[in-house]
N, C-alpha and C positions, 0 to 999 in steps of 0.2 A: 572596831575593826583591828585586829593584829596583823603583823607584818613576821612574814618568817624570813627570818636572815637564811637563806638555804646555802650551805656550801657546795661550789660549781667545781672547785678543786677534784685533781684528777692524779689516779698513783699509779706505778706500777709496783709489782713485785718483781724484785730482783732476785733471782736464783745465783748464788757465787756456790762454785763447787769447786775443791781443790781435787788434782789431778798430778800427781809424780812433782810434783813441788810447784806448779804454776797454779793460777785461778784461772778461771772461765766464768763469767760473767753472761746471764741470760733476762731477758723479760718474761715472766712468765705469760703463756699464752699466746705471747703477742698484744696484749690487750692493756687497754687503763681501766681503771676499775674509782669508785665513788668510795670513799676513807671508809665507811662501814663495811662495804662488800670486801675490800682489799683488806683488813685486820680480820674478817671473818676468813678469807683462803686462806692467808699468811698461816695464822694461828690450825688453819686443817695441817695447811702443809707440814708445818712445824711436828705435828702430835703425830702425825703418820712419816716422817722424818726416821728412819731407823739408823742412818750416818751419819750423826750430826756432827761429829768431827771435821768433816769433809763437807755438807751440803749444808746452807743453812740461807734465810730468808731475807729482804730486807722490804722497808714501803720506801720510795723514792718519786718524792712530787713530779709532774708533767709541769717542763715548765714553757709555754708555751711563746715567750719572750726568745727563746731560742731559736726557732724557726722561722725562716724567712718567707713571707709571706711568697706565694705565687706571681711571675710575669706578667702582667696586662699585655696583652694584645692591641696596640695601637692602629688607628688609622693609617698612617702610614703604612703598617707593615702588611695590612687586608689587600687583598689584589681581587678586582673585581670578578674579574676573568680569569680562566685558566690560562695559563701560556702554555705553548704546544710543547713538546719533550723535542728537543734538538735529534733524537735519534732517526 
């Protein structure tokens, strides 16, 4: 039986474009992408790239340590009932 070590690693593509002497910084899509699908867009992006002066690509790991998990909703704060609206 083999075992595949699968990577679960997750990237974005960063779009950085200069603009009248500032950068702008984008993810592309919106989206994270799996290390083979994101070096496969990068490298589209790159080739169909006609400004590269100015526009250029980058992969930048998801790092998920960053994020703080969501609020629990405790007992406490559950109210069985509605209360009626003071108005």
């Amino acid at each position: 039986m083999s075992t595949e070590n699968k990577d679960t690693r997750k990237f974005f593509i960063i779009e950085k474009e200069e603009f009248l002497g500032s950068f702008r910084y984008s993810i592309h899509k919106s989206k994270q992408y799996d290390l083979t699908t994101a070096v496969k867009i990068m490298l589209a992006l790159d080739t169909l790239n006609e400004d590269r002066e100015k526009v250029s690509h980058y992969l930048q790991e998801v790092d998920l340590n960053m994020v703080e998990p969501p609020l629990r909703l405790t007992d406490e704060v559950k109210e069985e009932e509605q209360s009626e609206m003071p108005f």
